[in-house]
N, CA and C atoms as a LAMMPS dump frame, in Angstrom:
ITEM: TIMESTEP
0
ITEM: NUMBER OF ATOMS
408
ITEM: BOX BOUNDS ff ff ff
-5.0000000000000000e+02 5.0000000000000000e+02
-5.0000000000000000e+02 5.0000000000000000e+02
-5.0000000000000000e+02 5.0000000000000000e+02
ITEM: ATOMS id mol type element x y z
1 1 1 N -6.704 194.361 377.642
2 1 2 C -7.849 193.686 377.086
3 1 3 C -8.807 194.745 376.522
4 2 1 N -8.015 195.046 375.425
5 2 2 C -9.223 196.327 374.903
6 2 3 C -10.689 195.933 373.86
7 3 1 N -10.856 194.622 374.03
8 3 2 C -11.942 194.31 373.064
9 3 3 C -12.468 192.964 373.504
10 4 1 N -12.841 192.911 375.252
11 4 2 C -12.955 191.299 375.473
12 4 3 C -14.046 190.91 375.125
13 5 1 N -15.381 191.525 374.446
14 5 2 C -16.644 190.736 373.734
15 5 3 C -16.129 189.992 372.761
16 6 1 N -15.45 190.154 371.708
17 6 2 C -14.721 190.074 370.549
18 6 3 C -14.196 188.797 370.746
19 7 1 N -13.55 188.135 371.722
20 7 2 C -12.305 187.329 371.262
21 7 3 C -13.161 186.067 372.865
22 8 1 N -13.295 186.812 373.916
23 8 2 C -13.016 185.826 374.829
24 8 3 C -14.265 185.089 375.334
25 9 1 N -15.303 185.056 374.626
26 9 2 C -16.584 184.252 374.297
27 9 3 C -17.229 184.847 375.966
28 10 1 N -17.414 185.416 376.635
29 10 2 C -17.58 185.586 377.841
30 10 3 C -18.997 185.034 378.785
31 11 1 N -19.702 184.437 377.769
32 11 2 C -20.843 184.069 377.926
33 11 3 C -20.66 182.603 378.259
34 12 1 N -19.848 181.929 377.923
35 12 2 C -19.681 180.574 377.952
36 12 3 C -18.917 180.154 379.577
37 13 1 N -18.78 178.727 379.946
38 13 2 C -18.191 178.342 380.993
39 13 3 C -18.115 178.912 382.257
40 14 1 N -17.66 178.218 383.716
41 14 2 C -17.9 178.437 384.662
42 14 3 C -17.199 180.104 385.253
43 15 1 N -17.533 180.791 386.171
44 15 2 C -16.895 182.24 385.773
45 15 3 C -17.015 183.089 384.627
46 16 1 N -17.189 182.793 383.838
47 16 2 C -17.369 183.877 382.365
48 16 3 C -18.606 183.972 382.106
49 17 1 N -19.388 184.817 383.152
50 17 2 C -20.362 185.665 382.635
51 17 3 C -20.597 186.674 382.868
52 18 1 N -19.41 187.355 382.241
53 18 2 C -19.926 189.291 381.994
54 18 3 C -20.741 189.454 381.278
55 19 1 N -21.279 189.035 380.682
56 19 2 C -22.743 189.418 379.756
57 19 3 C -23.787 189.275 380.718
58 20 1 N -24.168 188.362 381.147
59 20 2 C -25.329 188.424 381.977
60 20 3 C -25.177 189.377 383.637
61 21 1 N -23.963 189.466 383.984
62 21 2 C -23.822 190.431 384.861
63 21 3 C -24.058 192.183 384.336
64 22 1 N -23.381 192.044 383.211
65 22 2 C -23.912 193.201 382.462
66 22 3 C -25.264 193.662 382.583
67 23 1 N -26.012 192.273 381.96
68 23 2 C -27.169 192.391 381.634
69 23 3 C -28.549 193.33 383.351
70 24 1 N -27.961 192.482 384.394
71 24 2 C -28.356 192.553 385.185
72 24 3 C -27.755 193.706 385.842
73 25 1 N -26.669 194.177 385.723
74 25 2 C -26.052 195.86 385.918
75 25 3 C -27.097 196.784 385.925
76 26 1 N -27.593 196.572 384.168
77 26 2 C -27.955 197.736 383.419
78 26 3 C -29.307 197.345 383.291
79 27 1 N -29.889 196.142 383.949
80 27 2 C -31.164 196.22 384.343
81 27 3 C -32.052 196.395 382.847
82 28 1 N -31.514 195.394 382.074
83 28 2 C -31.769 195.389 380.572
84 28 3 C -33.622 194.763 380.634
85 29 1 N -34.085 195.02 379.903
86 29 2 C -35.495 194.566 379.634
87 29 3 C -35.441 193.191 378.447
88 30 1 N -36.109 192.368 379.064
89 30 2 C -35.955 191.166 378.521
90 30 3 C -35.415 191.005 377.134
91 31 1 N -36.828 191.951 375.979
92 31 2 C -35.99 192 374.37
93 31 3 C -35.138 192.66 374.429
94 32 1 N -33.835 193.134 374.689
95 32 2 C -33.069 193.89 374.778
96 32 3 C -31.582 192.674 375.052
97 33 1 N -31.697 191.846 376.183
98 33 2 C -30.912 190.938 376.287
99 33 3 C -30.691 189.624 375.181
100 34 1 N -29.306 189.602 375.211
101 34 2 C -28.624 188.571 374.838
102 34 3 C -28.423 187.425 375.579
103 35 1 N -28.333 187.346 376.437
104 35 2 C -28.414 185.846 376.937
105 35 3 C -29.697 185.791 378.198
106 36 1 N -29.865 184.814 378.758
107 36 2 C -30.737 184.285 379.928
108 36 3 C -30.495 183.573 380.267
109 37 1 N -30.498 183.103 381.744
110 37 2 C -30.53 181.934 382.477
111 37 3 C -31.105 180.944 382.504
112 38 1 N -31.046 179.598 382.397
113 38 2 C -31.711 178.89 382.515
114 38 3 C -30.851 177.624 383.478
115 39 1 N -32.032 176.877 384.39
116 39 2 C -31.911 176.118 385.377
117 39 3 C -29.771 176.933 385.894
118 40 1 N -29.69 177.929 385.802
119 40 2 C -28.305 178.855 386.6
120 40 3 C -27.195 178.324 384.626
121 41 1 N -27.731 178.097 384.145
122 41 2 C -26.315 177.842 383.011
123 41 3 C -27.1 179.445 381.793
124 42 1 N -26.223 179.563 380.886
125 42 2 C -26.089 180.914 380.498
126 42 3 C -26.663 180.067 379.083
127 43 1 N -27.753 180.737 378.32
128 43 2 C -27.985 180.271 376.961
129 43 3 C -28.504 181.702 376.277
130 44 1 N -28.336 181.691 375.195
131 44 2 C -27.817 182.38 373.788
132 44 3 C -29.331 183.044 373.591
133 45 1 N -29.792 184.115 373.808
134 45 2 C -31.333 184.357 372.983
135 45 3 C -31.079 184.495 371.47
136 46 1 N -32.486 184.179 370.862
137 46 2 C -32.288 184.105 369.133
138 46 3 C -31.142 185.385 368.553
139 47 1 N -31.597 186.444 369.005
140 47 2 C -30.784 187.372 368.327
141 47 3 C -28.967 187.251 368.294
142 48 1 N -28.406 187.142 369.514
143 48 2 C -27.328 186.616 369.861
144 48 3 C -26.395 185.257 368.925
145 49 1 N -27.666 184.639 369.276
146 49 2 C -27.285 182.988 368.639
147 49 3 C -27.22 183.243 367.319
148 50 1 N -27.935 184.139 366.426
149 50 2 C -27.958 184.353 364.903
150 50 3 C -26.43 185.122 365.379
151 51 1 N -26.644 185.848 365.89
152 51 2 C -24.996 186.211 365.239
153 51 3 C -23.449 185.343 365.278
154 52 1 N -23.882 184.62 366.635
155 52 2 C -22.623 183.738 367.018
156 52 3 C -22.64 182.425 365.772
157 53 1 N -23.511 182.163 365.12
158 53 2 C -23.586 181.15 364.185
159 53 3 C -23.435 181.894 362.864
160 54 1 N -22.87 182.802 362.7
161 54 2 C -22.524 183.381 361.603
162 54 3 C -20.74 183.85 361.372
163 55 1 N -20.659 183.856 363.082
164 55 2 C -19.019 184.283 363.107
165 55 3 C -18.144 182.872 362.662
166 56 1 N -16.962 183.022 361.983
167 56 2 C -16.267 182.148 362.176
168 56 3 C -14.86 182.616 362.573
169 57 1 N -14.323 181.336 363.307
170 57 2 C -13.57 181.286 364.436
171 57 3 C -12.208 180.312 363.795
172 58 1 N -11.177 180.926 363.912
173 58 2 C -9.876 180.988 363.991
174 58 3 C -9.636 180.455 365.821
175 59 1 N -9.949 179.052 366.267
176 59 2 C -9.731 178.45 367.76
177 59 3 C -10.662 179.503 368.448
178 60 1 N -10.33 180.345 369.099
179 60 2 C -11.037 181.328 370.216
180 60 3 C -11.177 182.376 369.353
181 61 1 N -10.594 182.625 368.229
182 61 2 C -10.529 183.821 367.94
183 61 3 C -11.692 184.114 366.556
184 62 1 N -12.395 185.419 366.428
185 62 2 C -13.226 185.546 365.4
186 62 3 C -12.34 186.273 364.289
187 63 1 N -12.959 185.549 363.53
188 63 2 C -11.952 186.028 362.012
189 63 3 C -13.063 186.687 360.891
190 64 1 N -13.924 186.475 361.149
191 64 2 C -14.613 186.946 359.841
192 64 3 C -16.666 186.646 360.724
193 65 1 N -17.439 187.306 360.207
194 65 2 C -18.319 187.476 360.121
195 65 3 C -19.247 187.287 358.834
196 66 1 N -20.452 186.635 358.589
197 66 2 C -21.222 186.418 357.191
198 66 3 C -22.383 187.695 357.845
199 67 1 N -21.95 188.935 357.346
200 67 2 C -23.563 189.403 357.502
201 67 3 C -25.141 189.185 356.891
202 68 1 N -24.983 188.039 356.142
203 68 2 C -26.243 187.27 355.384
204 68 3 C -26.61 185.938 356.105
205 69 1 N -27.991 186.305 356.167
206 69 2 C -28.594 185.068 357.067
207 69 3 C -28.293 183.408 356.24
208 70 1 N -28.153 183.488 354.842
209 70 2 C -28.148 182.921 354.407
210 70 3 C -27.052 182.322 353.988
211 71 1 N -26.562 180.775 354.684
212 71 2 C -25.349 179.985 354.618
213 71 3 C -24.299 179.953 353.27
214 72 1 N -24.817 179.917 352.557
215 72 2 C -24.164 180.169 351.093
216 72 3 C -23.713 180.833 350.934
217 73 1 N -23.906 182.041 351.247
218 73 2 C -23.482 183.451 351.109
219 73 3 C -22.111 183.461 351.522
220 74 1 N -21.565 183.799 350.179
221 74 2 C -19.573 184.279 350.07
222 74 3 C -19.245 185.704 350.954
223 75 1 N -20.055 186.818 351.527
224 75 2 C -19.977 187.464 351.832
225 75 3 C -19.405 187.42 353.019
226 76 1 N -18.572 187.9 353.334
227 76 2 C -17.553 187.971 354.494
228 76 3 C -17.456 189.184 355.17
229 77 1 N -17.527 190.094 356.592
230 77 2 C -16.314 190.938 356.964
231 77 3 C -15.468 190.765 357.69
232 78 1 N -14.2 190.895 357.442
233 78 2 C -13.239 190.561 358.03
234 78 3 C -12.55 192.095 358.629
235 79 1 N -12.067 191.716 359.087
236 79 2 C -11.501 192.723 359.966
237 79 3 C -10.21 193.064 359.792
238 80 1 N -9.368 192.411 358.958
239 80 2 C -7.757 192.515 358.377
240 80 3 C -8.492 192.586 356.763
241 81 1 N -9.411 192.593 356.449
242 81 2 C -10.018 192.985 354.99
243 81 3 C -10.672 194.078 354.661
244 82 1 N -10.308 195.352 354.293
245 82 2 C -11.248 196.217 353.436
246 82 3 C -11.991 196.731 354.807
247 83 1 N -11.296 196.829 355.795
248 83 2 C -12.017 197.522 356.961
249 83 3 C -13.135 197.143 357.583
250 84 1 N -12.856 195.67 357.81
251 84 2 C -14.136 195.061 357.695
252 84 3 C -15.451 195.26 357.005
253 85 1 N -15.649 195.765 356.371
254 85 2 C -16.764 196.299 355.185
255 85 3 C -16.806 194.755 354.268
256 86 1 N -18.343 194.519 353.741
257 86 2 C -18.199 193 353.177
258 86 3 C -18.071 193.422 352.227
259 87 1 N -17.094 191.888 351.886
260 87 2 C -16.391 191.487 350.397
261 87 3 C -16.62 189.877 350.331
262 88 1 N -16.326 189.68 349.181
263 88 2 C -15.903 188.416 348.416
264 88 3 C -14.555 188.193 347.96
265 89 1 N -13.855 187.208 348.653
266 89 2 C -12.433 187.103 348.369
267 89 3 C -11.546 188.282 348.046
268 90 1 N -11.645 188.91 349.242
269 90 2 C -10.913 190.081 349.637
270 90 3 C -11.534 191.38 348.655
271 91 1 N -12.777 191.651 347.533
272 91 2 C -13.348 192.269 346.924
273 91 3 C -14.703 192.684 347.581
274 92 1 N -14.875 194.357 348.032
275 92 2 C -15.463 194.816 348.281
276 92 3 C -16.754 194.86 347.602
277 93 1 N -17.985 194.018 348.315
278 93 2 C -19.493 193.967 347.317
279 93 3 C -19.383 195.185 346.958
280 94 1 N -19.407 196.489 347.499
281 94 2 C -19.879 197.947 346.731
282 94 3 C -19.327 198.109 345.256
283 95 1 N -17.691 198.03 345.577
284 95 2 C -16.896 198.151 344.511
285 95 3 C -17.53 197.024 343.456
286 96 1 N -18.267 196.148 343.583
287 96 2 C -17.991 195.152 342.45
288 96 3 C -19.494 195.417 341.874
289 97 1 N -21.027 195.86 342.726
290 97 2 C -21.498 196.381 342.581
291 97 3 C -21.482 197.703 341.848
292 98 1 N -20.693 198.91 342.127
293 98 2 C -20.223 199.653 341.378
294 98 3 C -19.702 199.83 339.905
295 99 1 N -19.198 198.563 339.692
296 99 2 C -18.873 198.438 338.148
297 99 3 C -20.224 198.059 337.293
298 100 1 N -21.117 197.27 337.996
299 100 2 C -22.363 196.686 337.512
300 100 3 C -23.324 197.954 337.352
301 101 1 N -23.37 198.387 338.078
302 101 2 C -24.18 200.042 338.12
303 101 3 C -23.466 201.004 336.705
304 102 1 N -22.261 200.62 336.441
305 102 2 C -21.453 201.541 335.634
306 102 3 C -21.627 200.753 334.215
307 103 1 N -22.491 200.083 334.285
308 103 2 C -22.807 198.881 332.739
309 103 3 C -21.717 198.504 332.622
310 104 1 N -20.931 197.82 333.399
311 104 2 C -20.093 196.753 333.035
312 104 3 C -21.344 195.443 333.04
313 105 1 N -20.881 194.21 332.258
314 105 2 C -22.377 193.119 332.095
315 105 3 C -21.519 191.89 333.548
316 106 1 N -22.384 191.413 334.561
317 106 2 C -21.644 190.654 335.48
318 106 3 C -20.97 189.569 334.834
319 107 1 N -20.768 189.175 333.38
320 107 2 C -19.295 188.232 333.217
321 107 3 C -18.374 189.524 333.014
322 108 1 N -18.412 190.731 332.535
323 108 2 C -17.128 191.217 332.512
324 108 3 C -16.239 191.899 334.182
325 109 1 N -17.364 191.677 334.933
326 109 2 C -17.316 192.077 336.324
327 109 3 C -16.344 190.802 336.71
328 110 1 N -17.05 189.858 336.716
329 110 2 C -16.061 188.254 337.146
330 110 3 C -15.316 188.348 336.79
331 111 1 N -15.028 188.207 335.598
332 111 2 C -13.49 188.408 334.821
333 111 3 C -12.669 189.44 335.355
334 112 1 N -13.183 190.675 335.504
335 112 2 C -12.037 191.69 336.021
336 112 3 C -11.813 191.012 337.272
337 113 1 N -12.137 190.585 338.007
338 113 2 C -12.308 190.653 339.479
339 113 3 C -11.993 189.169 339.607
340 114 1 N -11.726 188.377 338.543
341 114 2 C -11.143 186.817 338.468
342 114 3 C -12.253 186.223 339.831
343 115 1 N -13.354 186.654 339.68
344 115 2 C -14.705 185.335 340.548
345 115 3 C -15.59 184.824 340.177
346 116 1 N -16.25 184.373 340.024
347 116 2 C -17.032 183.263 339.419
348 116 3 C -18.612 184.378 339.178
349 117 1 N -19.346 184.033 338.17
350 117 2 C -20.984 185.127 338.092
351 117 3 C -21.316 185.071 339.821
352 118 1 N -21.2 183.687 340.065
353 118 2 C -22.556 183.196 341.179
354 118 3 C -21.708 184.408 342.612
355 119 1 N -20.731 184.56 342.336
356 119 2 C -19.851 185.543 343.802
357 119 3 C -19.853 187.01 342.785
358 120 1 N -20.355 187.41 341.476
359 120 2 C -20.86 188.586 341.619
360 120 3 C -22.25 188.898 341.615
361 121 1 N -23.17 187.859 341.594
362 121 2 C -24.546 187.555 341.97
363 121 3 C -24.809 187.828 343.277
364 122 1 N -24.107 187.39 344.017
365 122 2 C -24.237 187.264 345.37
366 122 3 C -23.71 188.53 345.852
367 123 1 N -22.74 189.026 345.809
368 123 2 C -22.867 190.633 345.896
369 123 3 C -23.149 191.415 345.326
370 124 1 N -24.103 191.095 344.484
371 124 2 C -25.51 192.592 343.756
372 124 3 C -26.574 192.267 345.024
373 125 1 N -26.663 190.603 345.24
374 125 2 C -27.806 190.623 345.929
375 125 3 C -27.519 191.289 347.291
376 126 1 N -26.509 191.28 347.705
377 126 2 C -25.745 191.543 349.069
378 126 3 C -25.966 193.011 349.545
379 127 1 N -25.874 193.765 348.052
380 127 2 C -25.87 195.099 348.767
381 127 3 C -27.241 195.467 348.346
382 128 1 N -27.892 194.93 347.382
383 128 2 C -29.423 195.403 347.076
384 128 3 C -30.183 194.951 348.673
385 129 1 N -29.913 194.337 348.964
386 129 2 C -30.699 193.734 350.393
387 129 3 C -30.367 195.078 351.504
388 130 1 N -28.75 195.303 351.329
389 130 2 C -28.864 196.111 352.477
390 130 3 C -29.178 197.558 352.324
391 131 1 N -29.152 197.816 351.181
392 131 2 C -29.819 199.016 350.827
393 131 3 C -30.902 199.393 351.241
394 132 1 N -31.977 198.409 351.037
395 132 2 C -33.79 198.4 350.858
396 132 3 C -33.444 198.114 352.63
397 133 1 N -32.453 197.426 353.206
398 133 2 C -33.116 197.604 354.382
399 133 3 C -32.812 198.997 355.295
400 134 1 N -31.449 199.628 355.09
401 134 2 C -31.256 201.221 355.186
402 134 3 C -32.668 202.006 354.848
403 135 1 N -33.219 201.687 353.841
404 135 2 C -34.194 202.899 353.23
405 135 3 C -36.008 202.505 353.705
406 136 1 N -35.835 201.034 354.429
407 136 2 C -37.099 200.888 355.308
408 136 3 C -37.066 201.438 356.165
């Protein structure tokens, strides 16, 4: 079991709470924790819950991640994709970004890259966001 955060939800159901045993191990300070107790059942703090509502799930299993808060967003990392690094239908935002930086105009970007403006829109915006937030 070399990756049981990942796959085996550990926070959930009766017995499965290594997270909050964790939590209480390492004597975590409240903002710092991911889950809390309430009336003895295990619930999700905001930070946590934003991420678990972003993963999507293959049954038990996580398949992909949206690192954009925002539902619409084509942006994916997958983990059998591009090293998990986000893309759009298996196309790396940087790389597609990269051509746009190189004055390609975003219909000749779509076209190479056979995706629609609005999925090379969405990854200009994708990596301009995470840029500005690297450089805050």
């Amino acid at each position: 079991m070399a990756h049981p955060l990942a796959y085996a939800v550990p926070w959930v159901g009766e017995g499965r709470r290594l997270l909050v045993r964790f939590q209480e191990l390492c004597e975590l300070r409240g903002e710092l924790r991911l889950i809390a107790l309430v009336d003895g059942q295990p619930l999700l703090l905001p930070p946590a819950d934003s991420f678990v509502k972003r993963v999507e799930w293959d049954g038990d299993r996580p398949v992909a991640w949206r690192p954009h808060d925002d539902e619409a967003s084509p942006v994916r990392c997958r983990p059998d994709q591009r090293f998990g690094r986000p893309a759009i239908a298996g196309i790396s935002t940087a790389a597609i970004v990269e051509h746009l930086d190189g004055g390609e105009t975003e219909s000749e970007v779509a076209e190479q890259f056979d995706l629609g403006l609005e999925s090379v829109r969405w990854a200009a915006a994708y990596e301009t966001s995470r840029v500005a937030a690297q450089a805050a």
